[in-house]
C-alpha positions as CSV (number, residue, x, y, z in Angstrom):
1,X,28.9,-10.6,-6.5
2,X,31.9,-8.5,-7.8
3,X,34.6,-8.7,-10.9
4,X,37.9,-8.2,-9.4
5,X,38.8,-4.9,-9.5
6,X,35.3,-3.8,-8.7
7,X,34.2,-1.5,-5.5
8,X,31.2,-2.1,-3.6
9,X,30.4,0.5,-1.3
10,X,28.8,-1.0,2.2
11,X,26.6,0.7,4.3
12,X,25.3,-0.3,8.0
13,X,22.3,0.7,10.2
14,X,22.1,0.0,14.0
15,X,19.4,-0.5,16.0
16,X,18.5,-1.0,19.3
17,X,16.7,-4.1,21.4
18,X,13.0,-2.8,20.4
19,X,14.3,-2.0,16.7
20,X,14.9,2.0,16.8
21,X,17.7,3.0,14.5
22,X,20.6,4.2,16.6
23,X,23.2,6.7,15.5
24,X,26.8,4.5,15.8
25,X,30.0,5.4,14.2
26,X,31.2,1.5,12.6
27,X,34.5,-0.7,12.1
28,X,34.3,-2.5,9.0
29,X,36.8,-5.4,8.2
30,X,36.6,-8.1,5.9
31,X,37.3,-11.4,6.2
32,X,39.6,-11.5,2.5
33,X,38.8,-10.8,-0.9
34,X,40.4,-7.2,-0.9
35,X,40.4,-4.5,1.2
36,X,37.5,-2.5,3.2
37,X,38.1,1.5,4.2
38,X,36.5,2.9,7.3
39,X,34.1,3.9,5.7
40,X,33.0,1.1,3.8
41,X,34.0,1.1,0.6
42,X,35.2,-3.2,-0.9
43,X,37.8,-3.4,-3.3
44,X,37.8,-6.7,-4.5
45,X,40.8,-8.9,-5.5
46,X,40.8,-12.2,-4.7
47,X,37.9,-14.9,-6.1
48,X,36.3,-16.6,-3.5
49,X,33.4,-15.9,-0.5
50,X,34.3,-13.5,2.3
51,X,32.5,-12.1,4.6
52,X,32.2,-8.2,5.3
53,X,31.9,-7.1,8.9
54,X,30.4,-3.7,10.6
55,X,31.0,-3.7,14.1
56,X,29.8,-1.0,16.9
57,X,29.5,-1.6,20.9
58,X,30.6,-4.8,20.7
59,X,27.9,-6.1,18.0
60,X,28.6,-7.4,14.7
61,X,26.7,-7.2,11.3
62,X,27.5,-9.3,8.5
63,X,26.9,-9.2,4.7
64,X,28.4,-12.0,1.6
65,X,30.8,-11.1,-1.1
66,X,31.3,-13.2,-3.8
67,X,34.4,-12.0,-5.9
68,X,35.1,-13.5,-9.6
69,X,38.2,-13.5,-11.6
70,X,38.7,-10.3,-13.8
71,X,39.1,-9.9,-17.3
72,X,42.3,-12.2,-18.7
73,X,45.5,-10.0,-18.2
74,X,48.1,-12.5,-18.7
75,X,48.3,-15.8,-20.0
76,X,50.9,-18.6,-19.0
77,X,51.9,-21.5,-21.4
78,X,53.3,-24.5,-19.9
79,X,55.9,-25.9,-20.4
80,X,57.2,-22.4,-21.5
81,X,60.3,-24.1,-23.1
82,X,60.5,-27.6,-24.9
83,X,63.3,-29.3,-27.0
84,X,61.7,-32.1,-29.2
85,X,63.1,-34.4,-32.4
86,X,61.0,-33.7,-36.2
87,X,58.8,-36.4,-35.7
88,X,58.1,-35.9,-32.1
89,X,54.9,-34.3,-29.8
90,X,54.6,-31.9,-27.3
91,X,51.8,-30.9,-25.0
92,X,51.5,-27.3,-24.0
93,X,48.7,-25.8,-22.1
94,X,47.7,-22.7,-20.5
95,X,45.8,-21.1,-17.8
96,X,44.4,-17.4,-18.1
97,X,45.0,-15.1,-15.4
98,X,43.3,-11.6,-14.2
99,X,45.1,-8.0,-13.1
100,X,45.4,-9.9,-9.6
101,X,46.3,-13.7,-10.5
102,X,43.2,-14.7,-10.0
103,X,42.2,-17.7,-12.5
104,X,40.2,-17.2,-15.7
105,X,38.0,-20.0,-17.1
106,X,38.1,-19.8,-21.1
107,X,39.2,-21.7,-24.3
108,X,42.1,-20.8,-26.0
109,X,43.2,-20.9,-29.6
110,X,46.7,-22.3,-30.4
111,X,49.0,-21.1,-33.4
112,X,52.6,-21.7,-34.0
113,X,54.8,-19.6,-36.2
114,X,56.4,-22.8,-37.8
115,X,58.9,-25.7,-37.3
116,X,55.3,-28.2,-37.4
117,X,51.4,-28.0,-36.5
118,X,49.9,-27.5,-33.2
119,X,46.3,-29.0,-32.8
120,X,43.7,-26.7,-30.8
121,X,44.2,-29.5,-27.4
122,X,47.8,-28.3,-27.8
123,X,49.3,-31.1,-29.3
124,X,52.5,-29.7,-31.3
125,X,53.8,-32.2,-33.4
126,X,57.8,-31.1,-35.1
127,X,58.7,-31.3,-38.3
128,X,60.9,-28.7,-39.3
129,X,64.4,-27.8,-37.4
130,X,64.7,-24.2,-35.9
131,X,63.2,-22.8,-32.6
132,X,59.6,-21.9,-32.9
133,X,56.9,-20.3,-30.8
134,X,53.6,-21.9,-29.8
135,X,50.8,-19.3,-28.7
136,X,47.8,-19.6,-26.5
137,X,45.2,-16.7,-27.4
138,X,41.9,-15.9,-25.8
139,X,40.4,-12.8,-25.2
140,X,43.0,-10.7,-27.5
141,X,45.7,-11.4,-24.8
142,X,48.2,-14.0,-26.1
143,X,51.2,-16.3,-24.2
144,X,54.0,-17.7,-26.0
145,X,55.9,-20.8,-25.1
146,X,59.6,-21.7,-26.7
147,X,59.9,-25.2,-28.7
148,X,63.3,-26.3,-30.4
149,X,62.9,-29.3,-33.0
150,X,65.9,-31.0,-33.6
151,X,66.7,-33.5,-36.4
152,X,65.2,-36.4,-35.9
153,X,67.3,-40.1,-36.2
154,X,68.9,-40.7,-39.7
155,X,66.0,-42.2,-42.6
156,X,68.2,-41.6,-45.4
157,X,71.6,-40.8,-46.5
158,X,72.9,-39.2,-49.7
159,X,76.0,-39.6,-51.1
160,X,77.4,-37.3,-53.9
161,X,78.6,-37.9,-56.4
162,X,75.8,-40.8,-56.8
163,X,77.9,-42.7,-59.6
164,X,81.5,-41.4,-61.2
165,X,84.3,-43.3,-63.4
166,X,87.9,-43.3,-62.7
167,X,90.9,-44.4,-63.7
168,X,93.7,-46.4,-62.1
169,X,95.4,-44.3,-59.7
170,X,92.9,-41.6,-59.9
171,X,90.9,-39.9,-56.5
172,X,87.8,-38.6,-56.0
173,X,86.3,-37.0,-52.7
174,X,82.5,-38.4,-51.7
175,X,80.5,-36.4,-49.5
176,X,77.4,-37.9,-47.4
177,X,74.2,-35.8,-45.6
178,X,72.4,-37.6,-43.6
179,X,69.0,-36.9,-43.7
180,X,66.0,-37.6,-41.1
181,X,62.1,-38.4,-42.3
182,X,61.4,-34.9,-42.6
183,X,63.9,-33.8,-44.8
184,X,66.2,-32.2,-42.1
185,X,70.2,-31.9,-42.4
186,X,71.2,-34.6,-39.2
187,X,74.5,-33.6,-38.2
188,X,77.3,-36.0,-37.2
């Protein structure tokens, strides 16, 4: 059993119907997983079980590799971008990756650098307007994913002046903000 990115070095004896060892040169091969030189030597890349092959005169001698995922290179947050209202959720997830693509199985801790909270399932709720960015870490390697909140749909409005007095003939310019739950400036 072998990390990717590990070498195994394979050696093979031959022998004879009445079990004498017989000098041979050999053709290794393998069936996946990596690569095998003339000589032997397994790089391993891709998980799964192969099969390694030495071959001389026509007979064939077989030994099992088991390859498993390498240590986490890269990890990939999905969806990597996601436009949301304050008020709304959005799953992310991620998957962990080795040197070779090869899936890692691990846990991941989730952060944000604002704009709401993410829960450690991935569950970012928005509350704050801006574009944000959720991480997935594990393993000291860290994948970001983009989220936009938006304002969400209009709570409350404010209009300014609240109260004022005028006279007859007199004019006097309001303004109104509309605001969502949150407290965030909804546009027109």
């Amino acid at each position: 059993t072998l990390a990717a990115g590990d070498d195994r070095q394979f050696t093979a004896t031959a022998y004879d119907a009445h079990g004498n060892v017989v000098s041979t040169a050999f053709a290794f091969a393998a069936s996946g997983g990596g690569t095998i030189t003339t000589a032997g030597l397994f790089s391993a890349t891709t998980t799964g079980t192969w099969t390694i092959y030495a071959n001389a005169s026509g007979v064939s001698g077989t030994a099992t590799v088991t390859v498993e995922p390498g240590p986490i290179d890269a990890i990939t947050v999905t969806p990597g971008t996601a436009a949301i209202a304050a008020g709304e959720t959005a799953t992310f997830s991620a998957t962990a990756h080795d040197t070779y693509g090869n899936v890692v199985s691990t846990s991941f801790t989730w952060e944000c650098d604002g704009g709401g909270t993410i829960t450690g399932a991935g569950l970012y709720s928005a509350a704050t307007t801006g574009t944000w960015t959720v991480y997935a870490n594990a393993s000291g390697v860290s994948g970001t994913a983009t989220v936009t909140v938006d304002p969400g749909p209009v709570a409350t409005i404010d209009l300014s002046p609240a109260s004022v007095n005028l006279a007859a003939g007199d004019d006097q310019a309001f303004t109104a903000t509309a605001y969502d739950a949150h407290g965030n400036v909804v546009s027109s």
